[in-house]
C-alpha positions as CSV (number, residue, x, y, z in Angstrom):
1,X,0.0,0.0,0.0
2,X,2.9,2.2,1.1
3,X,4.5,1.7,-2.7
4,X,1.6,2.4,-4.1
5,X,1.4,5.3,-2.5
6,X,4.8,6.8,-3.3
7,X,4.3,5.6,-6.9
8,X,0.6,7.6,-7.2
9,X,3.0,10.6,-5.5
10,X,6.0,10.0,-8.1
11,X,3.7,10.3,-10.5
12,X,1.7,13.9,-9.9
13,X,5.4,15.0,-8.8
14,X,6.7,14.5,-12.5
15,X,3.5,15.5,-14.1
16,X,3.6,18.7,-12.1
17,X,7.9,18.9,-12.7
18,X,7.1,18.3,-16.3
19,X,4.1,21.3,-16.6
20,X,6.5,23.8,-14.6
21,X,9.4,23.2,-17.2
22,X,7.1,23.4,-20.1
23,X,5.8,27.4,-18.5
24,X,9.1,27.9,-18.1
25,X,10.8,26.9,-21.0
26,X,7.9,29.0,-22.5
27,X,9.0,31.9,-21.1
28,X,12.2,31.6,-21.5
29,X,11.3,31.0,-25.0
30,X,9.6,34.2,-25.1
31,X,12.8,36.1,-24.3
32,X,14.8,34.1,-26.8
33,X,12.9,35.0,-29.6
34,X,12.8,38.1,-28.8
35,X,16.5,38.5,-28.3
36,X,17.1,36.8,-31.4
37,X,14.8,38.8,-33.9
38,X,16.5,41.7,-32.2
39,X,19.8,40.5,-33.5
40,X,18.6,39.8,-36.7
41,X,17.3,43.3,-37.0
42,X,20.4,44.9,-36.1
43,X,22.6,45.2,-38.9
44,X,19.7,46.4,-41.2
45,X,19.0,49.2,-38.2
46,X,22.7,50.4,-38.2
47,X,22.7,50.2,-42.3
48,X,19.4,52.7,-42.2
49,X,21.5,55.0,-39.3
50,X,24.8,55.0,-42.1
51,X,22.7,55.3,-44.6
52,X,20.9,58.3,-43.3
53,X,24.3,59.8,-41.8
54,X,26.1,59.6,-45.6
55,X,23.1,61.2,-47.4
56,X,22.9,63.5,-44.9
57,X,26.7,64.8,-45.1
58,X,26.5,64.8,-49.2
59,X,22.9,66.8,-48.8
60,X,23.1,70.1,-51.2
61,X,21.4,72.8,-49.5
62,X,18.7,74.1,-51.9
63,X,16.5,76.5,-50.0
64,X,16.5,79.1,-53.0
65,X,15.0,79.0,-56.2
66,X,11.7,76.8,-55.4
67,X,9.6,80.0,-57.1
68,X,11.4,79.6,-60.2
69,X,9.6,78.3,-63.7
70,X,11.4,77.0,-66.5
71,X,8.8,79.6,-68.4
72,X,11.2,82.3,-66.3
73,X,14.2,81.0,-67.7
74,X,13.3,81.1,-71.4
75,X,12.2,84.7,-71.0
76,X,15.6,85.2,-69.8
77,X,18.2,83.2,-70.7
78,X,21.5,84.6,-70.3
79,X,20.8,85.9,-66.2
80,X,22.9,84.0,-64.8
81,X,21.5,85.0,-60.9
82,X,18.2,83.4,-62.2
83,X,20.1,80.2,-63.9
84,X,21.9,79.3,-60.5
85,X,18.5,79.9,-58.6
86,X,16.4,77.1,-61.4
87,X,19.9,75.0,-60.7
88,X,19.1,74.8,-56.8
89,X,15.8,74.6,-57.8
90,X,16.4,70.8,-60.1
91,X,18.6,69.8,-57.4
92,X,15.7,70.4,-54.4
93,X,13.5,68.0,-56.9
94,X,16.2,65.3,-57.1
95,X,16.6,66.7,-61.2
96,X,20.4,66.0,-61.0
97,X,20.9,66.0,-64.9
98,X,19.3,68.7,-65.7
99,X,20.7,70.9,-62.8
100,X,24.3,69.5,-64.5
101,X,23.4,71.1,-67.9
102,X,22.3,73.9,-66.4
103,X,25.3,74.5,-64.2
104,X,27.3,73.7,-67.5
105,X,25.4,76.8,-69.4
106,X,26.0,79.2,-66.7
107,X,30.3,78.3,-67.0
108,X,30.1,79.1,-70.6
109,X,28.5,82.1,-69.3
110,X,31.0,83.1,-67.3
111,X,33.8,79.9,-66.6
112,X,35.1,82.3,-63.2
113,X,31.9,81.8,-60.8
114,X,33.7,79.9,-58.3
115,X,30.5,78.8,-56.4
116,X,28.6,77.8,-59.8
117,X,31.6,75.9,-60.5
118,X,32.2,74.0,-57.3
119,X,28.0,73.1,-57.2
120,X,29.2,71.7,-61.0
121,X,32.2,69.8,-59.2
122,X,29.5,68.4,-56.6
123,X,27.0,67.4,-58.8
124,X,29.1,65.6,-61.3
125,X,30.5,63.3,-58.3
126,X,26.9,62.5,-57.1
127,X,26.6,61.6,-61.2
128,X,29.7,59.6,-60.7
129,X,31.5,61.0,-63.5
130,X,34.4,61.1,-61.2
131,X,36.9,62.4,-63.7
132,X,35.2,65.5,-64.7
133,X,34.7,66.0,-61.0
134,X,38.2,65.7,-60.7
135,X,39.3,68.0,-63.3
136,X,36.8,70.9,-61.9
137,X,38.1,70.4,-58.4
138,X,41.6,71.1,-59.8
139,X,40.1,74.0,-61.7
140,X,38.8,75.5,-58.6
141,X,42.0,75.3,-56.5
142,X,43.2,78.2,-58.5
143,X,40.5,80.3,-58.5
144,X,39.7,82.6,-55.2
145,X,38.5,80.2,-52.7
146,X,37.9,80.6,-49.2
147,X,40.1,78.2,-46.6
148,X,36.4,76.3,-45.9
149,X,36.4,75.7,-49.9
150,X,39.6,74.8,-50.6
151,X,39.2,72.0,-47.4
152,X,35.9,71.0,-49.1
153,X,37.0,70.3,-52.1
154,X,40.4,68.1,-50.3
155,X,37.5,66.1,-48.8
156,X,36.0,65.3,-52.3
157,X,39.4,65.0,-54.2
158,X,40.0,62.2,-51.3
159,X,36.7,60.6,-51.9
160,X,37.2,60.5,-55.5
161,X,40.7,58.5,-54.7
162,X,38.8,56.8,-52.8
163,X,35.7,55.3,-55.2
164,X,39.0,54.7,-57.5
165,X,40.5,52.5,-55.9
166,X,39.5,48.7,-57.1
167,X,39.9,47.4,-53.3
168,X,38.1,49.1,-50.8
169,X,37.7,48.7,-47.1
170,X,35.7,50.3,-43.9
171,X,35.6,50.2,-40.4
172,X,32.8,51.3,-38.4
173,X,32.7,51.3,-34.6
174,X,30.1,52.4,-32.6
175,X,29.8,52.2,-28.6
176,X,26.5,53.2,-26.5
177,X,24.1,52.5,-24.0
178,X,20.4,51.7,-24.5
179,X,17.6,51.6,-21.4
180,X,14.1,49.2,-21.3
181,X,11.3,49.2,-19.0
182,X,10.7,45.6,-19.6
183,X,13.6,44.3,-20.6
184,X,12.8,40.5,-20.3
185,X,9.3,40.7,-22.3
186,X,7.4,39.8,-19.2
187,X,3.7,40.0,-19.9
188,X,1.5,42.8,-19.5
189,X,-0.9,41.8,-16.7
190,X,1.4,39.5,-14.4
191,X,-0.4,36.1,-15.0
192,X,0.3,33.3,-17.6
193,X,-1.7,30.4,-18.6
194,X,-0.6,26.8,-17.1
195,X,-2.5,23.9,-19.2
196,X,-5.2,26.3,-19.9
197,X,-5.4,27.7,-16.3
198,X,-4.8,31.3,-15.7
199,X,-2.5,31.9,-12.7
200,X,-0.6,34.8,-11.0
201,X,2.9,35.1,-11.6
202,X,4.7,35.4,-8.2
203,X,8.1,35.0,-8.9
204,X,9.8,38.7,-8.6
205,X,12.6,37.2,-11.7
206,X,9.4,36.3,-13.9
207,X,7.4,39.8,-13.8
208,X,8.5,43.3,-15.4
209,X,11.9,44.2,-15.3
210,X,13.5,47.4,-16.2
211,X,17.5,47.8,-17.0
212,X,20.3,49.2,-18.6
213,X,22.7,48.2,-21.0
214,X,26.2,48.8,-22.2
215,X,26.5,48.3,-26.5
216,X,29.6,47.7,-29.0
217,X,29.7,46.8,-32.2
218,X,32.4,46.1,-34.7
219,X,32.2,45.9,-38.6
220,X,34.9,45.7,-41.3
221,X,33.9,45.7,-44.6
222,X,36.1,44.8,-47.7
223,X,34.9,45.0,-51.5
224,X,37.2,44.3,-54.8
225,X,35.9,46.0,-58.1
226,X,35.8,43.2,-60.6
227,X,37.0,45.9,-63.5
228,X,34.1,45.5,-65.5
229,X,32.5,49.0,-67.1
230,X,29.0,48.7,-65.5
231,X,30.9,48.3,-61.6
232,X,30.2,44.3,-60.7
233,X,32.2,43.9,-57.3
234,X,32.4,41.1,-54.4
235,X,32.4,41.7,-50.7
236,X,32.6,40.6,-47.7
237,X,32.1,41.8,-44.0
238,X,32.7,40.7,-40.7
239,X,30.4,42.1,-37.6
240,X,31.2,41.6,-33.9
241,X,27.9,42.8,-31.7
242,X,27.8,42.5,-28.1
243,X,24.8,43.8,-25.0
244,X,26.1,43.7,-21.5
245,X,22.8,43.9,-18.8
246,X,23.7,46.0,-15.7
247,X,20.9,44.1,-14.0
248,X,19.7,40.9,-16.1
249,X,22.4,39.0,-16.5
250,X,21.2,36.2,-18.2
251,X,19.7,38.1,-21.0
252,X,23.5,39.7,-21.9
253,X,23.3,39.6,-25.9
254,X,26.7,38.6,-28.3
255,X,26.2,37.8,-32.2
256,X,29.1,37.5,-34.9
257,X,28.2,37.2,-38.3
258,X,30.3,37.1,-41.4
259,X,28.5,37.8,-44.9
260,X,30.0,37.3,-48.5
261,X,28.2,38.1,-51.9
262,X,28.6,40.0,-55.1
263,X,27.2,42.8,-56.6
264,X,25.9,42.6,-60.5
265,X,25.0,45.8,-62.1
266,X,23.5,47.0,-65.1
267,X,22.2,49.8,-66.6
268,X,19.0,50.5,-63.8
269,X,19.3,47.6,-61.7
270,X,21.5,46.1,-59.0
271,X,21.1,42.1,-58.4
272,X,22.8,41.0,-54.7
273,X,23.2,37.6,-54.0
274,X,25.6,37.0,-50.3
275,X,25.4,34.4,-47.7
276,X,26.3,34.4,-44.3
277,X,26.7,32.8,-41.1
278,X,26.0,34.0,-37.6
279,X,26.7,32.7,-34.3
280,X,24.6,34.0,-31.1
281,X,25.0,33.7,-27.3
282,X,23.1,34.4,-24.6
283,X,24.8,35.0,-21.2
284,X,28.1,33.8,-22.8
285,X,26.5,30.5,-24.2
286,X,26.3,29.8,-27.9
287,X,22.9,29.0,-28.4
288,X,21.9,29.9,-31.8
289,X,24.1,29.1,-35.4
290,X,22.1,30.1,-38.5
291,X,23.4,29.7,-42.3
292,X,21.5,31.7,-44.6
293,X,21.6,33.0,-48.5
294,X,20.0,36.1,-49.7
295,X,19.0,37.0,-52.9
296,X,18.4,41.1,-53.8
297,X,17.2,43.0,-56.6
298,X,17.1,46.7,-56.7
299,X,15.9,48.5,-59.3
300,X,16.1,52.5,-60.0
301,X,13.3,53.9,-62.7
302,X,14.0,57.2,-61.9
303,X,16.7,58.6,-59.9
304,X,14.1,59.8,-57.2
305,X,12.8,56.4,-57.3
306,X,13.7,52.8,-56.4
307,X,12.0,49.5,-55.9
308,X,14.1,46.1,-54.4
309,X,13.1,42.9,-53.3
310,X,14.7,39.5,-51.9
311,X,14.5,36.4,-51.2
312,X,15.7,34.1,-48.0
313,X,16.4,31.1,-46.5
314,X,18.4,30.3,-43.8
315,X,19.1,26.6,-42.0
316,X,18.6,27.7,-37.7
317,X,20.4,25.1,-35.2
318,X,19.3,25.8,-31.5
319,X,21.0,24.6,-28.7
320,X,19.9,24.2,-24.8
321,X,21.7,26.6,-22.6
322,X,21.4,26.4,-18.7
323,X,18.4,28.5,-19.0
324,X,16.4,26.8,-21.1
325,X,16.2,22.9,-22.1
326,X,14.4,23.1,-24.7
327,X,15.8,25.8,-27.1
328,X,16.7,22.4,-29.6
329,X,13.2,21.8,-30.3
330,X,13.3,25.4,-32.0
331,X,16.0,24.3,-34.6
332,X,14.7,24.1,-38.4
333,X,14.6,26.3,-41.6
334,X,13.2,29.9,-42.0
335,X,11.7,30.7,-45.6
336,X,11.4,34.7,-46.1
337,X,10.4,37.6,-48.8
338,X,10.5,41.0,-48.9
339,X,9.2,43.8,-51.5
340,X,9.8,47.3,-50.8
341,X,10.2,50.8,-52.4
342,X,12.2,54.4,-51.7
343,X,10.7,57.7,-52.8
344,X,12.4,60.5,-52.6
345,X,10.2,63.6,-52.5
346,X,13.7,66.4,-52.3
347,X,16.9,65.4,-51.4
348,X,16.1,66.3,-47.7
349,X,12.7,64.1,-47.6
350,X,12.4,60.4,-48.7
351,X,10.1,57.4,-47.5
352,X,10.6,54.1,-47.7
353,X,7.9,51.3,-47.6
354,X,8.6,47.7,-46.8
355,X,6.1,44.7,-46.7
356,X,7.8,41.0,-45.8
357,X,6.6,37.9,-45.4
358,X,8.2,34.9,-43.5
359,X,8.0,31.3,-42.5
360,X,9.5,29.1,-39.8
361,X,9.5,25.7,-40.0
362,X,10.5,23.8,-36.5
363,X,11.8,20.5,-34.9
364,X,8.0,20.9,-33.2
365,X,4.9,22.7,-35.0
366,X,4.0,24.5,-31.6
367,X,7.3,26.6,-32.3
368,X,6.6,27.0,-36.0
369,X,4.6,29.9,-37.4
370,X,3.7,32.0,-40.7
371,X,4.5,36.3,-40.2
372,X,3.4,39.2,-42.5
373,X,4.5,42.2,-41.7
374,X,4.4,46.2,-43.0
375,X,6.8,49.2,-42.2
376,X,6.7,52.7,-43.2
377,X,9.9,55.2,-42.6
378,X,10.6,58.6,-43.3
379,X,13.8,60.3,-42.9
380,X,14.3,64.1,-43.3
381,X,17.8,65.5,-43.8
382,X,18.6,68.6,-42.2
383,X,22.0,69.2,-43.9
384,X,25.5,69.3,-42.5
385,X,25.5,65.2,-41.8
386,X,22.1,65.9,-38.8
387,X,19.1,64.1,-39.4
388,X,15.8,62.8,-38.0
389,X,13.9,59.1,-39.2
390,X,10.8,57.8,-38.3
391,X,9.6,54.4,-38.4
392,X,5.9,52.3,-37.5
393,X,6.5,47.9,-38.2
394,X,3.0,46.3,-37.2
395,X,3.7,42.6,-38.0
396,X,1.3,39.2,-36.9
397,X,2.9,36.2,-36.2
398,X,0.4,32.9,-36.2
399,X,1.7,29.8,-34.8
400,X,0.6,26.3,-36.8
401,X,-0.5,24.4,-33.3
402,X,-1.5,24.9,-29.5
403,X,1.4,24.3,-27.4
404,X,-0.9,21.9,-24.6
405,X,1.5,22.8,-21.8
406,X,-0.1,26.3,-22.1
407,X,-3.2,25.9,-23.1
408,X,-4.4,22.6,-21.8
409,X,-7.3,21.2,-23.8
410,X,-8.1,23.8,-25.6
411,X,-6.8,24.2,-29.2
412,X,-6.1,27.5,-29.4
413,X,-3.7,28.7,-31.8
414,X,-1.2,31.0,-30.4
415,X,-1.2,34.4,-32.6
416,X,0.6,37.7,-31.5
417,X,0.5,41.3,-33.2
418,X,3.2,43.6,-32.0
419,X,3.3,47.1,-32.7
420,X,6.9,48.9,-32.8
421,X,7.7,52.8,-33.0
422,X,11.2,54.6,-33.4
423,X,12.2,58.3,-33.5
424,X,15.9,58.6,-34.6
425,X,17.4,62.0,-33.9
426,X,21.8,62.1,-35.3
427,X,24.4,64.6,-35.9
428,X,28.1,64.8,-36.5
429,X,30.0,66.2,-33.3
430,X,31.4,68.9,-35.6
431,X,27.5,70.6,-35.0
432,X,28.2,70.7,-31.4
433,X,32.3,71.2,-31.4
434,X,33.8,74.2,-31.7
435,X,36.7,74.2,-34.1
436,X,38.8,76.0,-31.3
437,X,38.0,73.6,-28.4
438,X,41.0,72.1,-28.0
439,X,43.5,75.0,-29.0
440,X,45.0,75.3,-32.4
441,X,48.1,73.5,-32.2
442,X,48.6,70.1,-34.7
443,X,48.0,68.1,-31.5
444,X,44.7,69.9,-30.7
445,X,43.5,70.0,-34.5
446,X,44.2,65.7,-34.6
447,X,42.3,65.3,-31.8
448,X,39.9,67.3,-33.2
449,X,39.7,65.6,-36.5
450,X,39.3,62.2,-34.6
451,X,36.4,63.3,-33.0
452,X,34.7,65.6,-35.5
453,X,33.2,62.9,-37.9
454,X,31.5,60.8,-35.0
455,X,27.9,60.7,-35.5
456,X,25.9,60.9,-32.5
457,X,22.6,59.4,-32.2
458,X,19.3,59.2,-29.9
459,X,16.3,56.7,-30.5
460,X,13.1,56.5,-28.7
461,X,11.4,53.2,-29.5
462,X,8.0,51.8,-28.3
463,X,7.0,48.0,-28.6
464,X,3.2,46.6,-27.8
465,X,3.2,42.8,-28.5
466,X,-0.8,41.7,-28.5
467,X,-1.7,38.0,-28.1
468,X,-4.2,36.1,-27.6
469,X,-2.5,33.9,-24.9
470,X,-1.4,36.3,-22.1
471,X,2.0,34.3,-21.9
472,X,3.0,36.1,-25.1
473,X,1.5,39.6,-24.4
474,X,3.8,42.4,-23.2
475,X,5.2,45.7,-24.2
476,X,8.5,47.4,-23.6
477,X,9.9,51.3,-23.6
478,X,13.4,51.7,-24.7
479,X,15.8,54.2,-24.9
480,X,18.9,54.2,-27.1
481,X,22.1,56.6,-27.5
482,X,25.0,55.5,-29.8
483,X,28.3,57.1,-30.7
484,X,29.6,55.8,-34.4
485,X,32.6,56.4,-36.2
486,X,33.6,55.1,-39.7
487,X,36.9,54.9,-41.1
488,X,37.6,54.7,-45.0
489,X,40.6,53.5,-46.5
C-alpha cells in the first residue's frame, strides 16, 4: 500500500515537474525570440543609421529657387543669378541632370563663378563622373576660394581616390548604451496560462523588469571592383555585436556574423546575392548558429525612385543553454520575402515602404509559425550630416499548433501582433564642437579631427506585442544613445 502510495505521489510529482518546465521553457522562450529577432534586425538598423548619416553629409542645401519656372528661364536666358537659382531649384527635386546642364550653361556664361563651379564639381561626383569632377576640383584650386572651400574640395578629391580605388575597405565602430522598462518581455498583466489555467505570476525574476545596457559593435567591410565597365564587385564583411545587462544578467546579448556576396549591375538595376553565417550567445552560451543565403534585386526607374526585393532562406540550429532545455526543439529552416520601395520627395525628404513575409518551419509545429509584416519610414535631412527618421512595423505572427502545456485542452492557436515605433534623432560632433575647443596647435586639430566625424545618435522606441494567450503579451519602452565612427581607407 505504502509503494503504491509513493508511486501515485511520483507520478503527480513528474507530471507537475514536467508542466512547470514546459511554462518555463515558454517563457524563457519568449525572451529568446525576442533576443534573437532583435539581433537579426540589427545590422539592417545600423545600415538605415549609415545610410541616413552619408546622405545626410553629401545633402546640397537648396533653399532658394523653389519659385522659379522654367517659363522664367526662357524669357531670360542669359541671367545667370536666375540660372543658378532654377539649378538649386532641379537639385531640391532630385533633377540632378538637368541641374548638371544647367550648371554647364552658366560656366560658358562666365567659366570664373567659383561657387557655380564647385556646385558643377558636386554634382558631377553625385553623377559619378568622377573624372570630370576631378578636373573641376583642380580648376577651382586656382581660382579665389575661401580656406572652408579649398578644405571641401580636399574632402571630395579624397573621396574620388577613394571610389577609384578597385579594393576598398571600412571600419565602423560604434559604442552606446540603451535603457528598457521591460527588458525580459514579461507580460502585460502578471499572470500566464498553465494547461489552460490562468494563474498569477509570483516570482519577482518572472514579472517586469527594467535595465540598462552597455553596447559595441564592430564591422569591417572589404569590397574588390571586378574591373568591368558597369561596376560588378564582391564583398565581404565581418560584424562583432555585443549587450552587457547592468541588472539581467542572463539576457547579456553577443552575435558574430560574417557575410560574402557580389554585386551585379546594369544599366537601372543592381542584383545582390551574399550568404552568411551567424553565431549567437546568450549570457556567454552559444545558443543559436544560422546559415543563410539572400537573394536582392534593386531597381532604380527614376533617380528619385527605387523598388528592391529579396528572397531568403536560412538553415537555424538551436541549442539548450542552462536557462532553457528546450531551445533544440526550435532548430529548423526559416523561408522569407521582402518587396519594398524608396521615394524620394527632395533630397532632404524620402520614404521608404517595406512589406515581408516569412516562414519558420520547426523541430516541433508548436514553435513553428507564418509572419506578415508592414513598415513605413521617413527620414528628413537637415544638412550638415544631422538628421531625423521615423519608423511604424506592425507585423502578426500565427503559430501552426496549440502548445498543450499552455493551453491545456483547448486548441487555441497561439497568434501575436506587435506594434513597434522609433524616433531617430543624429548629428556629427562637428554641429556641437567648436573648431577652437582644444587650441589650435597640430595636436589639438588631430584630436579634433578624430572626434569631429563621429555621428551621435538618440532613439526613442516603443514596442506593444498583443496576443491572444497572455503568456505572449507584453510591451516594452526603450531608450537608445549611440556614438559611431567610420573609417575609410
Amino acid at each position: 500500500m505504502k509503494t503504491s502510495r509513493w508511486r501515485h505521489g511520483s507520478a503527480i510529482a513528474t507530471v507537475l515537474g514536467t508542466l512547470v518546465m514546459g511554462v518555463s521553457g515558454a517563457n524563457a522562450q519568449q525572451s529568446v525570440d525576442v533576443r534573437t529577432d532583435e539581433a537579426r534586425r540589427l545590422s539592417d538598423d545600423f545600415d538605415r543609421l549609415r545610410d541616413a548619416t552619408e546622405r545626410a553629409n553629401l545633402l546640397l542645401r537648396t533653399d532658394d529657387g523653389g519659385d522659379i519656372t522654367y517659363a522664367d528661364i526662357l524669357a531670360n536666358p542669359d541671367d545667370i543669378v536666375l540660372n543658378f537659382r532654377w539649378a538649386k531649384a532641379q537639385l531640391a527635386r532630385g533633377e540632378v541632370r538637368g541641374a548638371s546642364a544647367t550648371l554647364e550653361r552658366i560656366l560658358v556664361l562666365d567659366p570664373d563663378l567659383a561657387p557655380v563651379r564647385l556646385y558643377y564639381a558636386i554634382v558631377l561626383y553625385r553623377l559619378d563622373s568622377l573624372d570630370e569632377a576631378r578636373a573641376q576640383f583642380d580648376r577651382l584650386r586656382h581660382m579665389d576660394i575661401s580656406p572652408e572651400v579649398a578644405a571641401s574640395i580636399d574632402s571630395y578629391v579624397d573621396a574620388i581616390e577613394r571610389r577609384r580605388q578597385r579594393l576598398r575597405q571600412a571600419l565602423t565602430v560604434t559604442l552606446g548604451s540603451q535603457v528598457d522598462s521591460n527588458r525580459n518581455s514579461a507580460p502585460n498583466d502578471k499572470q500566464q496560462l498553465v494547461t489552460g489555467t490562468l494563474t498569477n505570476i509570483t516570482a519577482s525574476g518572472d514579472k517586469p523588469q527594467n535595465d540598462i545596457a552597455y553596447i559595441g559593435a564592430l564591422r569591417y567591410e572589404i569590397s574588390y571592383d571586378l574591373g568591368y565597365q558597369e561596376g560588378h564587385e564582391v564583398f565581404a564583411s565581418v560584424t562583432g555585436y555585443g549587450s552587457d545587462q547592468v541588472r539581467l544578467d542572463s539576457l547579456d546579448l553577443g552575435s558574430f556574423s560574417v557575410d560574402v556576396g557580389t554585386r551585379l549591375r546594369g544599366g537601372y538595376w543592381m542584383l545582390t546575392p551574399s550568404v552568411n553565417q551567424t553565431v549567437q550567445s546568450l549570457s556567454k552560451e552559444k545558443y543559436l548558429t544560422s546559415r543563410s543565403g539572400r537573394l536582392r534585386l534593386d531597381w532604380n526607374p527614376r533617380p528619385f525612385f527605387n523598388l528592391n526585393g529579396e528572397v531568403s532562406y536560412a538553415d537555424e540550429r538551436f541549442q539548450n543553454t542552462s536557462e532553457s532545455s528546450a531551445l533544440r526543439l526550435h532548430s529548423g529552416q526559416r523561408y522569407g520575402s521582402r518587396l519594398g520601395t524608396n521615394y524620394s520627395w527632395t533630397p532632404n525628404n524620402r520614404t521608404s515602404f517595406n512589406l515581408s513575409a516569412g516562414k519558420k518551419e520547426a523541430a516541433r509545429n508548436y514553435y513553428s509559425y507564418d509572419s506578415l509584416s508592414g513598415e513605413l519610414i521617413h527620414a528628413y535631412l537637415f544638412g550638415g550630416g544631422s538628421y531625423i527618421s521615423g519608423s511604424f512595423r506592425y507585423g502578426i505572427d500565427r503559430y501552426r499548433d496549440p502548445d498543450y502545456l499552455v493551453t491545456g485542452n483547448s486548441p487555441r492557436h497561439r497568434m501575436d501582433r506587435s506594434a513597434r515605433t522609433r524616433l531617430t534623432y543624429g548629428a556629427p560632433l562637428s554641429q556641437i564642437l567648436p573648431s577652437d575647443l582644444f587650441g589650435d596647435s597640430n595636436t589639438a586639430n588631430q584630436i579634433y579631427d578624430l572626434l569631429a566625424p563621429i555621428n551621435w545618435s538618440i532613439t526613442g522606441e516603443y514596442l506593444n506585442t498583443k496576443s491572444n494567450i497572455p503568456n505572449y503579451e507584453y510591451h516594452n519602452a526603450r531608450a537608445q544613445i549611440y556614438l559611431t565612427r567610420r573609417w575609410e581607407f
